[in-house]
N, CA, C and O atoms as a DFTB+ gen file, in Angstrom:
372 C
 N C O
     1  1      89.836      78.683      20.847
     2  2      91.271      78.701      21.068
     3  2      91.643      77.369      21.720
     4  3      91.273      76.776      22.733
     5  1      92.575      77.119      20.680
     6  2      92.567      75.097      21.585
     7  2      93.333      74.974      22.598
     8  3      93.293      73.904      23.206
     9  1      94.546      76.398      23.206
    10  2      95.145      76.651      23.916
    11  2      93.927      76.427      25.496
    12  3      94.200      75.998      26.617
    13  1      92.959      76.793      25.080
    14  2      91.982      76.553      26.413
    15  2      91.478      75.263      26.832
    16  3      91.310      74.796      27.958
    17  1      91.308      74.870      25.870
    18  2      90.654      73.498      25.478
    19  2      89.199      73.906      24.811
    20  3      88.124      73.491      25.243
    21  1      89.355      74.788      23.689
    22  2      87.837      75.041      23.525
    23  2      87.589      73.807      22.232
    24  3      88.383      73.240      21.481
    25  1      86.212      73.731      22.388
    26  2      85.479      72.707      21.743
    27  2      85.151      73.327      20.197
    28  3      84.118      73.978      20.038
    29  1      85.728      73.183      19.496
    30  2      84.767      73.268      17.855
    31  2      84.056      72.164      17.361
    32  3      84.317      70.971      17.206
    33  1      83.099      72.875      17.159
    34  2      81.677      72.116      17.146
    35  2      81.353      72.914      15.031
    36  3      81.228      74.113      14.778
    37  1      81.322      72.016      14.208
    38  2      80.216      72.531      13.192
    39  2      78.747      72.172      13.305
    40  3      78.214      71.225      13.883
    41  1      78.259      73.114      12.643
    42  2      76.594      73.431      12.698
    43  2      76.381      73.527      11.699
    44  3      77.381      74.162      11.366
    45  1      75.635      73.365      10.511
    46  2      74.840      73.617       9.420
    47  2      73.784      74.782       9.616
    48  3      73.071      74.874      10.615
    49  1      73.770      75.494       8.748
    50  2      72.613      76.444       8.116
    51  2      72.477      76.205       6.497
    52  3      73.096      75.642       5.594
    53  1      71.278      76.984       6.691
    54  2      70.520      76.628       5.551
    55  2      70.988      78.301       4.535
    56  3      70.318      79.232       4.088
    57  1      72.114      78.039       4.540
    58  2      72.884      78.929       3.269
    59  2      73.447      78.582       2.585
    60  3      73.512      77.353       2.609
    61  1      74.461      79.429       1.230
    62  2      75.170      79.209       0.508
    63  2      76.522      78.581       0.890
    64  3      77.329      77.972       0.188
    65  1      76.546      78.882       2.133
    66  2      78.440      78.704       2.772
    67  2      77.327      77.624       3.841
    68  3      76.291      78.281       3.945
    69  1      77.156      76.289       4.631
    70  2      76.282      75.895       5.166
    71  2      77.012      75.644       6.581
    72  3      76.262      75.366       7.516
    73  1      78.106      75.697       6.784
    74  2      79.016      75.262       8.333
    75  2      79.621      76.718       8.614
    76  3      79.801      77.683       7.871
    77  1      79.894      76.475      10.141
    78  2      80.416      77.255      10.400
    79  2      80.724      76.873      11.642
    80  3      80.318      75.768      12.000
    81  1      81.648      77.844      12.745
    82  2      82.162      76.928      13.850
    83  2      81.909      78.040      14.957
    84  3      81.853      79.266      14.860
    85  1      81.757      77.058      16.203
    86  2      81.157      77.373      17.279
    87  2      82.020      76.843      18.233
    88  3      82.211      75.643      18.428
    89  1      82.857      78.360      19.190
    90  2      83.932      77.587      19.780
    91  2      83.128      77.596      21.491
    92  3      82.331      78.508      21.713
    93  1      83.322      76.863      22.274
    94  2      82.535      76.543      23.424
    95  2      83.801      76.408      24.531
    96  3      84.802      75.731      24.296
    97  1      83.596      77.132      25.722
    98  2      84.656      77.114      26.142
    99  2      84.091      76.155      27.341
   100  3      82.901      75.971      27.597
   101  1      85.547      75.420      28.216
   102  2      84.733      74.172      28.973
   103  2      84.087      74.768      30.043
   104  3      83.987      75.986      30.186
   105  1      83.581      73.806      30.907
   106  2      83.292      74.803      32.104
   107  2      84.397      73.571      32.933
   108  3      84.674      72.390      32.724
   109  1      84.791      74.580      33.917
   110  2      86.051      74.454      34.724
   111  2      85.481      74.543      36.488
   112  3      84.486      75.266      36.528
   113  1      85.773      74.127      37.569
   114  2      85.367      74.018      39.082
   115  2      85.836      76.005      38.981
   116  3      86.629      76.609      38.259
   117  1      84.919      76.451      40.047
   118  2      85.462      77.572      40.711
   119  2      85.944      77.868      41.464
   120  3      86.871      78.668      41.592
   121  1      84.905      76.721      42.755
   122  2      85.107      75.837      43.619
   123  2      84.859      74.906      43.751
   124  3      83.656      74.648      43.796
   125  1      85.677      74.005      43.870
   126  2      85.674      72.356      43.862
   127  2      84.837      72.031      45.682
   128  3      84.730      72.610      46.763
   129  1      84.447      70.807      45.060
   130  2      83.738      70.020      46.703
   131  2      84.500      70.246      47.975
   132  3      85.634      70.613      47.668
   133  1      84.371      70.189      49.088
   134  2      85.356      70.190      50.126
   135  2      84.847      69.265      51.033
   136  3      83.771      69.418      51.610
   137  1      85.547      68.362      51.170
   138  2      85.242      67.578      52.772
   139  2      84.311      67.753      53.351
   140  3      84.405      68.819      53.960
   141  1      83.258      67.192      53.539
   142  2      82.156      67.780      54.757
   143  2      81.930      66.709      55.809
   144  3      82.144      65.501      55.708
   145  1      81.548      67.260      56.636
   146  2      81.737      65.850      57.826
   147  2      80.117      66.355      58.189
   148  3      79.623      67.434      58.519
   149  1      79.479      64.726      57.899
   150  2      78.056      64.549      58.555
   151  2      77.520      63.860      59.601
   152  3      78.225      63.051      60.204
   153  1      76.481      64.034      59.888
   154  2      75.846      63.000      61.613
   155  2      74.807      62.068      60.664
   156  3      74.064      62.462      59.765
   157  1      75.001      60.736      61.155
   158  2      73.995      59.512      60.729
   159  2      72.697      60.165      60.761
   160  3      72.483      61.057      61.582
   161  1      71.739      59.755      59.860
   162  2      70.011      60.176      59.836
   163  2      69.924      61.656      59.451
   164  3      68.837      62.232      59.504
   165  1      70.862      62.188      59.126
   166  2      70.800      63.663      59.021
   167  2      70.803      64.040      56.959
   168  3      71.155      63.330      56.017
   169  1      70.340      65.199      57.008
   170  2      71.094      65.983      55.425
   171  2      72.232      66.183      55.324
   172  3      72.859      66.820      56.171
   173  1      72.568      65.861      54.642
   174  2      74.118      67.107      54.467
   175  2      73.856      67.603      52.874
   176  3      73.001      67.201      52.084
   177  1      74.758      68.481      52.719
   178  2      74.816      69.165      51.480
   179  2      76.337      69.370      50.748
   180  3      77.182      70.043      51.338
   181  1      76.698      68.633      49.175
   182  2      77.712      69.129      49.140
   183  2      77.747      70.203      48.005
   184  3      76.687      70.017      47.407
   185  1      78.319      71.086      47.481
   186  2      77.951      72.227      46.704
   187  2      79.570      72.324      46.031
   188  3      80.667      71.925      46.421
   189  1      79.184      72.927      45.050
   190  2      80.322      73.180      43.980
   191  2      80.046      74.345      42.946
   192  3      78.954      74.549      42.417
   193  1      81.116      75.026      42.753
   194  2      80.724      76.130      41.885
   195  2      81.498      76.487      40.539
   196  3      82.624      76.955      40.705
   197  1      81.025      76.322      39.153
   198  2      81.219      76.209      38.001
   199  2      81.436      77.725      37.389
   200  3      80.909      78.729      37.869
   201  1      82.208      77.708      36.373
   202  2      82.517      78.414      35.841
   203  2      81.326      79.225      34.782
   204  3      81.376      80.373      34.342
   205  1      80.595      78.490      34.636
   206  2      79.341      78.671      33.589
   207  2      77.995      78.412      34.003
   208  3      77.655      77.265      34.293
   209  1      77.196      79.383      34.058
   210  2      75.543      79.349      34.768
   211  2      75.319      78.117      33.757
   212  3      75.737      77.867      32.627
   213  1      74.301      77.325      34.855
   214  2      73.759      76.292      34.548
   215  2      73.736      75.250      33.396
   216  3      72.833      74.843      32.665
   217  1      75.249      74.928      33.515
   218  2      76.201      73.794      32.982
   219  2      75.554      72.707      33.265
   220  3      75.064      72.518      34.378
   221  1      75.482      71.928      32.364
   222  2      75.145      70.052      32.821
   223  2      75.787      69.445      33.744
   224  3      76.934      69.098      33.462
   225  1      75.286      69.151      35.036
   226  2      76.012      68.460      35.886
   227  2      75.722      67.268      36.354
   228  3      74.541      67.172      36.689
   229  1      76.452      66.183      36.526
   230  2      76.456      64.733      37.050
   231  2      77.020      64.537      38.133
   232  3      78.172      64.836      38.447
   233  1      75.935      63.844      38.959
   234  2      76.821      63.622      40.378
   235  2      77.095      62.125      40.223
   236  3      76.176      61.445      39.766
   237  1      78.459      61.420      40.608
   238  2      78.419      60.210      40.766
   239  2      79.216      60.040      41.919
   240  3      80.038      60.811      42.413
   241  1      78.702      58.461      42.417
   242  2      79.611      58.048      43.736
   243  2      80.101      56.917      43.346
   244  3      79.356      55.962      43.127
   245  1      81.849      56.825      43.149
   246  2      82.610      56.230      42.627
   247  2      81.930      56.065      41.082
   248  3      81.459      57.096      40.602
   249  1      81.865      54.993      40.389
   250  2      81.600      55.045      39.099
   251  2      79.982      54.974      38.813
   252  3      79.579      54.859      37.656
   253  1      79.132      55.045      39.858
   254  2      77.784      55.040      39.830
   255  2      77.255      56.443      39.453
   256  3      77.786      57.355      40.087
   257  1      76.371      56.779      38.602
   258  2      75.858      58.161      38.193
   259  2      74.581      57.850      39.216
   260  3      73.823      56.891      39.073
   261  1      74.447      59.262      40.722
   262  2      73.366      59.468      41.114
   263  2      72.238      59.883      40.209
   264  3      72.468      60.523      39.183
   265  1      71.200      59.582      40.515
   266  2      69.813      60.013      39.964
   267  2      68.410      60.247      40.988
   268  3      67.677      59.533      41.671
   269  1      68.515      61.511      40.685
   270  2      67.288      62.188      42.195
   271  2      66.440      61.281      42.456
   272  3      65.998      60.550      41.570
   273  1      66.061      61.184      43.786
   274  2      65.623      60.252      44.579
   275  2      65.312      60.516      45.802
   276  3      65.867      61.452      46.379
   277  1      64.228      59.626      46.515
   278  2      63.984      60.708      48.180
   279  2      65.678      60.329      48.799
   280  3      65.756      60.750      49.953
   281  1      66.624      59.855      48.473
   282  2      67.718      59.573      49.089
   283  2      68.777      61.166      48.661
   284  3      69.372      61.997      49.347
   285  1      68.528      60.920      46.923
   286  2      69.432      61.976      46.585
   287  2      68.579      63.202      45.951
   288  3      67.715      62.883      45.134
   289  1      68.755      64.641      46.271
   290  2      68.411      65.540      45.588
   291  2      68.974      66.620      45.299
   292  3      69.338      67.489      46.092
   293  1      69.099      66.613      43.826
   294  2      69.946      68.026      42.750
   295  2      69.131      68.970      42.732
   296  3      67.905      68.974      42.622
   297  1      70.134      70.066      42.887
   298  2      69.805      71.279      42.964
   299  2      70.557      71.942      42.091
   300  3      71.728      71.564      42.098
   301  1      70.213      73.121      41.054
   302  2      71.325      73.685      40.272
   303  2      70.730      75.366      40.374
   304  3      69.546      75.509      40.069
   305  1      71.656      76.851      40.868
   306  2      71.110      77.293      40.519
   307  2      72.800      78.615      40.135
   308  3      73.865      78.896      40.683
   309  1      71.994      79.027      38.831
   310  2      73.095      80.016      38.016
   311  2      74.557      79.090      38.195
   312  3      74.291      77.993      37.704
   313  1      76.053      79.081      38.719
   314  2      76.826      78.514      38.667
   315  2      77.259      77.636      40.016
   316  3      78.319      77.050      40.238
   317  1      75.912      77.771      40.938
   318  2      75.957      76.980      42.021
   319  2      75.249      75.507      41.693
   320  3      74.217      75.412      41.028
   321  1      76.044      74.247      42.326
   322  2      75.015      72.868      42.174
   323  2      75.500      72.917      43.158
   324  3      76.317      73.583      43.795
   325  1      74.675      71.822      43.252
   326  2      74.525      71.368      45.030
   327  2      73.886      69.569      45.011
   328  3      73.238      69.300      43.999
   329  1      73.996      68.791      45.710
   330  2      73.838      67.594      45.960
   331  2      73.264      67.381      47.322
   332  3      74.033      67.255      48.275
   333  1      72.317      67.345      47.442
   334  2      71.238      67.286      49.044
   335  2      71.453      65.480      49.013
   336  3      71.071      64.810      48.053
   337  1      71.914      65.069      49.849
   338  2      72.740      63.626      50.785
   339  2      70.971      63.483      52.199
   340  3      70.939      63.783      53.392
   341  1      70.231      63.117      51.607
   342  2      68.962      62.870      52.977
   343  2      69.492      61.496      53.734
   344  3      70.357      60.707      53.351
   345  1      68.879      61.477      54.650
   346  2      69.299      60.450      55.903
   347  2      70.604      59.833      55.484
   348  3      70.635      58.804      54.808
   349  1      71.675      60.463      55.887
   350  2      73.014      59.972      55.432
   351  2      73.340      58.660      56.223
   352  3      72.858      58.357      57.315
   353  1      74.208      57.957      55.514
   354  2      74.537      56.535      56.409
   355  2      76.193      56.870      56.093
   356  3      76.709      57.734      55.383
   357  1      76.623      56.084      56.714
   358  2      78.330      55.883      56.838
   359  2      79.004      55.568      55.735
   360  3      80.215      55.722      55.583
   361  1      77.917      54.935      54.613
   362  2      77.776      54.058      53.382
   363  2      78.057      55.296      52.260
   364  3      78.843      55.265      51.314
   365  1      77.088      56.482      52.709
   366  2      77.390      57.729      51.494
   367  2      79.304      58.676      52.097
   368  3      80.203      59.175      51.420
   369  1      79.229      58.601      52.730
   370  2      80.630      58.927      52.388
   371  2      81.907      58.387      52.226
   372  3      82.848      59.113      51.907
């Protein structure tokens, strides 16, 4: 329904009729990030919750795409992600 923004996608099979359509609905925040206030040298955690169990998620800071690291570590579980922030500096927020 494009009223949602759903995605049609064709697929091929190996039949007489060979397409057919596959409507995908987006995934949408449930809960969006909120402000968190951290202490220098410390973890923090920021978490967000999706509309759809274990959706593809990208964390970026400003136009940089994070990628796990002893600095940064992703966590995803059912429609919870989460972003583990280790020894925070003044610099990550």
């Amino acid at each position: 329904d494009s009223h949602y923004g759903a995605l049609v996608q064709q697929v091929r099979r190996a039949r007489p009729n060979p397409w057919f359509c596959v409507l995908a609905v987006p995934v949408l925040f449930k809960q969006a990030l909120e402000n968190t206030e951290m202490e220098e040298g410390k973890s923090v955690s920021l978490r967000c919750e999706l509309t759809k169990a274990d959706a593809t998620v990208v964390w970026k800071k400003g136009e940089a795409t994070l990628q796990a690291s002893a600095k940064y570590e992703m966590k995803q579980k059912g429609t919870v992600a989460e972003l583990v922030i280790h020894n925070a500096e003044p610099e990550d927020a």
